[in-house]
C-alpha positions in Angstrom: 128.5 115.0 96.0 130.1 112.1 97.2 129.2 110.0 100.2 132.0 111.0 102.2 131.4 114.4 101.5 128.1 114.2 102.3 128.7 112.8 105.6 131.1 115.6 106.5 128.2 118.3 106.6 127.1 118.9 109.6 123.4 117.7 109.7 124.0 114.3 108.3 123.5 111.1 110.0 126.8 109.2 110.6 128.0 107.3 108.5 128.4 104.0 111.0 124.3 104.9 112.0 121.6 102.6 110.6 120.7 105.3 108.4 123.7 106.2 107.5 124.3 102.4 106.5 121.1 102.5 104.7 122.2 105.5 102.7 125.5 104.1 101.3 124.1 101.3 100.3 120.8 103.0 98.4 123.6 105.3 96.8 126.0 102.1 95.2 123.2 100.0 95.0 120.4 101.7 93.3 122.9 105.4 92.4 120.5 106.9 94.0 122.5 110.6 95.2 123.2 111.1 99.1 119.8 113.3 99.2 117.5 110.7 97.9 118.9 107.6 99.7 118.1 109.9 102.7 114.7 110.2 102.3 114.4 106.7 101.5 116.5 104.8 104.0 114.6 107.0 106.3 110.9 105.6 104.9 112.6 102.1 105.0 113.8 101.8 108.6 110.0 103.0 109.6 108.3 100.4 107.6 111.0 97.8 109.6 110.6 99.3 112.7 106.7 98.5 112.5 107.3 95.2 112.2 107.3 92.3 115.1 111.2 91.9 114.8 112.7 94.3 113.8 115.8 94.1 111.1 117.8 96.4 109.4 116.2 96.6 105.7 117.8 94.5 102.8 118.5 96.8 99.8 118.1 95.3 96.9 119.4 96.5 93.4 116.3 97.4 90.5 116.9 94.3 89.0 117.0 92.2 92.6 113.4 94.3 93.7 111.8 93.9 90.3 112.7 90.1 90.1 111.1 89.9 93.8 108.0 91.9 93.1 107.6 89.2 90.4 107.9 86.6 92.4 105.5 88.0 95.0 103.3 89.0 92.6 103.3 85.2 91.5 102.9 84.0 95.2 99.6 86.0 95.9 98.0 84.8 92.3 98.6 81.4 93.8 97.0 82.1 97.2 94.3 83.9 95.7 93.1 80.9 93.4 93.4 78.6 96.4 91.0 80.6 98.2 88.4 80.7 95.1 89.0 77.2 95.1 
């Protein structure tokens, strides 16, 4: 199914919605289909609307978010030594 196609049922989100925004770019990102990006843009604009200031959620490709958990992951070894220290 394709995204417009997707959009044209009736119980979608539009496609100009922060959802909707969310989902096309899960689905050329990541080629996640319309279904999955759903559910996931969905758990993604919770998790940013939690925050103190709120901003739409980056999407990143697999390579982008595995090269980032790396360098997070990198980052907290760092702090964690410091406080042993």
């Amino acid at each position: 199914m394709t995204l417009h196609e997707y959009f044209a049922l009736p119980d979608t989100p539009m496609p100009g919605s922060p959802v909707g925004h969310v989902i096309a770019q899960l689905v050329e990102k990541r080629g996640l289909t319309p279904e999955a990006a759903y559910v996931e843009a969905k758990q993604m604009l919770v998790e940013a609307a939690g925050r103190k200031r709120y901003r739409a959620p980056r999407v990143l490709t697999i390579e982008q978010q595995a090269a980032a958990d790396t360098q997070r992951d990198a980052w907290l070894a760092r702090v964690r030594l410091a406080q042993v220290a």
